[in-house]
N, C-alpha and C positions, 0 to 999 in steps of 0.2 A: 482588384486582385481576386483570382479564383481561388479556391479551397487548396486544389492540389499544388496551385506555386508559391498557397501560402506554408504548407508541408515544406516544400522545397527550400524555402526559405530558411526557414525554422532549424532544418535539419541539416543543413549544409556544413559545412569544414568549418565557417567562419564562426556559428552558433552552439554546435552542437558539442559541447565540454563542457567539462566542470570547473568552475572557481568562483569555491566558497567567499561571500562578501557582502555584506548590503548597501555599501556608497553607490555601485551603478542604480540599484532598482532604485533606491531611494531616492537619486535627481530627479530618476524617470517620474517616478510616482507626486514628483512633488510639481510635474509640469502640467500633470493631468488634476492636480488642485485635492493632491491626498485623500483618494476614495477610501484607503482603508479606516482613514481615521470616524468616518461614519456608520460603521459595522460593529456588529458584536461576532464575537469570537469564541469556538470553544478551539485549542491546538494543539493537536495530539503529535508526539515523537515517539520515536523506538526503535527499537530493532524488526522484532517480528510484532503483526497482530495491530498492529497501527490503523491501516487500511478496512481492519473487519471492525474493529472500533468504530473509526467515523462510520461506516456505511449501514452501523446498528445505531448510532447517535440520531443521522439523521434522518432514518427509515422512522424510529420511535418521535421525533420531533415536527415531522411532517403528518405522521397519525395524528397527534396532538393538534393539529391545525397550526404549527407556525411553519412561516414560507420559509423555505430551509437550502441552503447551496451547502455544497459538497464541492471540495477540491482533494482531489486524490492522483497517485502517480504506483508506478506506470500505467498504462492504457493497454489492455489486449487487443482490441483489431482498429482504434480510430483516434486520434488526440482528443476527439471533440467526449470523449468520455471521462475526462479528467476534471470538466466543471460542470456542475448540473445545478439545475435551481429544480425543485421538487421533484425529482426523481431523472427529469428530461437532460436531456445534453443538451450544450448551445450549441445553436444549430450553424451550422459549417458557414453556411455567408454570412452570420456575426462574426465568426473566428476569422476569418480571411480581413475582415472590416477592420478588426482588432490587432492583427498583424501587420497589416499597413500604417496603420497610426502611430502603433509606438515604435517599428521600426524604422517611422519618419520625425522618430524625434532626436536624430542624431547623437543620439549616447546608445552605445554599442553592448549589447543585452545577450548572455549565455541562450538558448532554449527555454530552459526551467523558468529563467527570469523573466522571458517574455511571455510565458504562460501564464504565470504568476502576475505579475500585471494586469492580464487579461483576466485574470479570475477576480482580481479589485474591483476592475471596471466593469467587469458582468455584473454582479453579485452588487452591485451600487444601481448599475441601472436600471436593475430588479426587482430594487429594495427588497432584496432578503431581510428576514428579521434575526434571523440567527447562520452564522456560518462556518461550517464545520472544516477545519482545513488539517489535514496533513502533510509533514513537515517531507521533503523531500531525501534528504540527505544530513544526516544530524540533527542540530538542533540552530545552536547557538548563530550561526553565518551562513543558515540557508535561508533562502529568500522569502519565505512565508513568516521567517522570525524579523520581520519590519516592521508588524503592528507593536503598538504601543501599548496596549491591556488585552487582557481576555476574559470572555465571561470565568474561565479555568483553564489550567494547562494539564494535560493528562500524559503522564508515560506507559507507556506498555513495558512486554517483556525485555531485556537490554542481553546481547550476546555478542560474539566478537563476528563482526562486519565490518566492510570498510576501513581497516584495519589500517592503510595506508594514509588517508584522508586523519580518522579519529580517535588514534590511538590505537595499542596495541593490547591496552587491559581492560577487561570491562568500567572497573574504575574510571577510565580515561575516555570513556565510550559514553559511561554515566554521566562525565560534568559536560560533556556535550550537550548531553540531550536536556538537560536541566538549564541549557541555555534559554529555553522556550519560558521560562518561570519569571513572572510578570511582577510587578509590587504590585502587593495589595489582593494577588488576585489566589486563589488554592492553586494546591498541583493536587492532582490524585495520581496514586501509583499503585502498585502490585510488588513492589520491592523495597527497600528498605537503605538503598544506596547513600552511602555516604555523602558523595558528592551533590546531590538533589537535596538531602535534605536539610548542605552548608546553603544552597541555592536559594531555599524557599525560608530561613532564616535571616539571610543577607536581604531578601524582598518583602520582608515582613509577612511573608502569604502563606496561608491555612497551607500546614503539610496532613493529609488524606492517605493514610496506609489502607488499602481495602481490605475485607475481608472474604478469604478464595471463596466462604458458602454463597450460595446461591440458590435462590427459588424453584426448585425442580420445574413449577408450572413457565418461567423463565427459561431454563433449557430444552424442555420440552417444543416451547413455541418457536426457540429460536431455526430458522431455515439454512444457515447455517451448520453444516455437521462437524464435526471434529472432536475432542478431548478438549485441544489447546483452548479452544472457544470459551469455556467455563470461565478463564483466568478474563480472557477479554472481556467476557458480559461480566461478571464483577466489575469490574471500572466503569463499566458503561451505566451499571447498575447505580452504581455509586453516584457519578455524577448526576445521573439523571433526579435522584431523589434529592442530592444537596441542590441542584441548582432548579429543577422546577416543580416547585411543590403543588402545581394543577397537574401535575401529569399523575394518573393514578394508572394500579397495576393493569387494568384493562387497556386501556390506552398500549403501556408496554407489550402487553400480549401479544396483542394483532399489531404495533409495528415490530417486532422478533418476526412475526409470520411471513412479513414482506421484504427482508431482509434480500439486497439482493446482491453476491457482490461474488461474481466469475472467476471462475479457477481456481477455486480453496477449498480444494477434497469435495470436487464437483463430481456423485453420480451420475453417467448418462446411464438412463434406463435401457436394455437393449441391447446395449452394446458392450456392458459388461466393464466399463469404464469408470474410471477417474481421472479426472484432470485436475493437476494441481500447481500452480507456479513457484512453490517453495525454492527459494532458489541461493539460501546458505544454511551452513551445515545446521542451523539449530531450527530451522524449518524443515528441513529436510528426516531429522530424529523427529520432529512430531508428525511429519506422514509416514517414518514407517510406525511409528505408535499407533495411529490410527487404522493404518492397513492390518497389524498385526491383531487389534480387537475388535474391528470390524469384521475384517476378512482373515481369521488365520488361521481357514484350511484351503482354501485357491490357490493354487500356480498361478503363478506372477509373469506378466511380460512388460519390459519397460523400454519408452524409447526415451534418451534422458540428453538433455543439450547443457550446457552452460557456460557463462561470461568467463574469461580468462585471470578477470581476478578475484573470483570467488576458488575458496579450497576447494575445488572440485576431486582432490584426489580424497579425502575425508568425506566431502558430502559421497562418492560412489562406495565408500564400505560403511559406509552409515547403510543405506539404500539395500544393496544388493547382497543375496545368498546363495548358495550355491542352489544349482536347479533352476535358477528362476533363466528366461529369456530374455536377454538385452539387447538392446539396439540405442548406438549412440548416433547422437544426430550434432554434426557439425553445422549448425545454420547459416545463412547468411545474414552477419550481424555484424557492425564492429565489435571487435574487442571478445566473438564467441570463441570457444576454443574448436579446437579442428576437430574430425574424426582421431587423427593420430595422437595429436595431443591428449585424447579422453582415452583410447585404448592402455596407453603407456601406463597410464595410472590404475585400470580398471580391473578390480582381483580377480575378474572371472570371464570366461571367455565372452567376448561380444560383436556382433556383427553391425554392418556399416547401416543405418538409417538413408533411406533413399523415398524416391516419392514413387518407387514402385510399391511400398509398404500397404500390406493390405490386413484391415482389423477384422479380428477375430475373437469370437465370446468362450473361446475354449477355456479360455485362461481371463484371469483378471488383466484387464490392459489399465497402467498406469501412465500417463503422459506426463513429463517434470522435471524442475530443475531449471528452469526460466520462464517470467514472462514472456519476453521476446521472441524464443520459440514458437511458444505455444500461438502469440499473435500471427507469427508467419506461416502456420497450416494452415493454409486456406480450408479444408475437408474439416478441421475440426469447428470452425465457426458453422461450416452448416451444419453443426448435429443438433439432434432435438434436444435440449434440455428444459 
């Protein structure tokens, strides 16, 4: 099987939805003679800042010298960017090797679930020593909640997402993600949820409230820019000192420096740009946070897309002021919403996104409001960042 019909596979009618459960992966996993159960684990959930977690865990773990896999979701321009073993992606005819096997094992596998498999089975035949994984969708009956311990469970910030799926209150958002909470093992968090910390009493396992200070020489190094980040390196922080007491602040330093993780309040030089894939409303208040103290004397231009079921009428007056230049972009996604459906909602006037669009440094240009978009501009992958 080639790479591209292993994509086609993967992403077709038959695969590519959601339903939350772990009996399918679990047969799968138990035919392939349970790779995860020879893996250490660090497993991170949340809302937002999930993503920039693990990819500062494992930047700082691989400094340290241990062999280190990363699994993370969504992907900007390629699948094979979701599982890495020391920084690398698996390389496209593993993935296609991979997609052949387990979709020849006759138990019929969402997308996510067959990635997730594949990230078992890399990441064992690797032997990674440690592997950092982020939770897809929830916590509690997404497919990366099949391991049986972890080195620690970490939540990030918790806000209202998926709302259909996990609930409609943060509370009910919270004992989701507290699904990931292992016996025996910590949680660390940055909030104080009730329901996390009925979760981490019910499993006997250290509850970790962080503390938001942080090392200035820590944020200083970190490559990563934002505000929101502080709250993340706190946890990151946290973890890294409870669980490996060889890693010393140098180590930390120069992995912060090498932090590398695409389209979160990404300047390109030159161009006068940010790319950002925030793409629900409480992502979306921390890039105009950051626009507003980074940059807040620029004219703004934005071209902004997003999925149909995110509040996108709320994320656009989060976002936008008068003055600024918009341009909505209907893309070609399932489930994006149109151009018309983004105008209808949109407080201020705004013109249609086309690929006749040409960038210009007159104005701050911001790009946002979906991964999926941003993967779909071909012209933004070739910028220099």
């Amino acid at each position: 099987m080639k790479y591209e019909d292993a994509i086609k596979l993967i992403t077709g009618k038959s695969n590519f939805y959601i339903d939350l459960g772990l009996d399918r992966i679990s047969a799968v996993l138990d035919k392939f003679g349970n790779p995860e159960n020879s893996l250490k684990f660090i497993h991170v959930a949340g809302t937002n800042g999930k993503g920039s977690v693990c990819t500062m865990l494992a930047s700082i773990l691989q400094e340290a010298g241990y062999k280190t896999g990363l699994y993370t979701s969504p992907h900007i321009w390629e699948y094979t960017e979701r599982i890495k073993v020391n920084g690398e992606d698996i390389p496209k005819e593993t993935f296609a090797e991979y997609v052949q096997m387990i979709t020849g094992t006759g138990i019929h596998l969402t997308e996510f679930e067959i990635l997730t498999v594949m990230m078992f089975l890399y990441f064992k035949e690797k032997n990674v020593d440690i592997a950092v994984l982020e939770t897809g969708l929830g916590g509690r009956l997404d497919a990366t909640n099949v391991i049986k311990q972890n080195l620690c469970s970490i939540i990030t910030h918790i806000d209202l997402d998926h709302t259909d799926r996990l609930g409609n209150t943060k509370d009910k958002i919270a004992y989701e993600k507290a699904g990931i909470i292992k016996k025996g093992c910590p949680v660390i968090t940055a909030e104080g949820y009730e329901a996390v910390r009925d979760k981490a009493d019910e499993c006997g396992s250290m509850f970790i409230l962080t503390n938001p200070y942080v090392n200035p020489e820590f944020i200083d190094a970190l490559a990563l820019k934002g505000n929101q980040q502080v709250e993340n390196l706190a946890l990151v922080i946290n973890a890294v000192n409870y669980l490996f007491k060889d890693i010393d602040n140098k180590t930390i330093i120069e992995g912060l420096k090498k932090v590398k993780n695409p389209c979160r309040f990404e300047y390109v030089q030159g161009k006068n740009l940010i790319i950002d894939a925030s793409h629900n409303p409480n992502g979306i208040e921390a890039l105009r946070d950051n626009l507003d103290w980074f940059f807040p004397h620029e004219k703004r231009r934005f071209v902004f897309g997003c999925l149909k079921n995110k509040d996108y009428s709320r994320m656009m007056n989060i976002l936008f002021r008068e003055g600024d230049e918009i341009y909505l972009n209907g893309f070609d996604y399932p489930n994006a919403c149109t151009y018309n459906e983004l105008i209808q909602k949109c407080p201020y006037p705004a013109e249609i996104y086309t690929d006749e669009f040409v960038l210009k440094p007159d104005r701050l240009n911001i790009i946002c409001g979906s991964f999926y978009m941003i993967g779909g501009m071909e012209w933004v992958k070739s910028l220099p960042v």
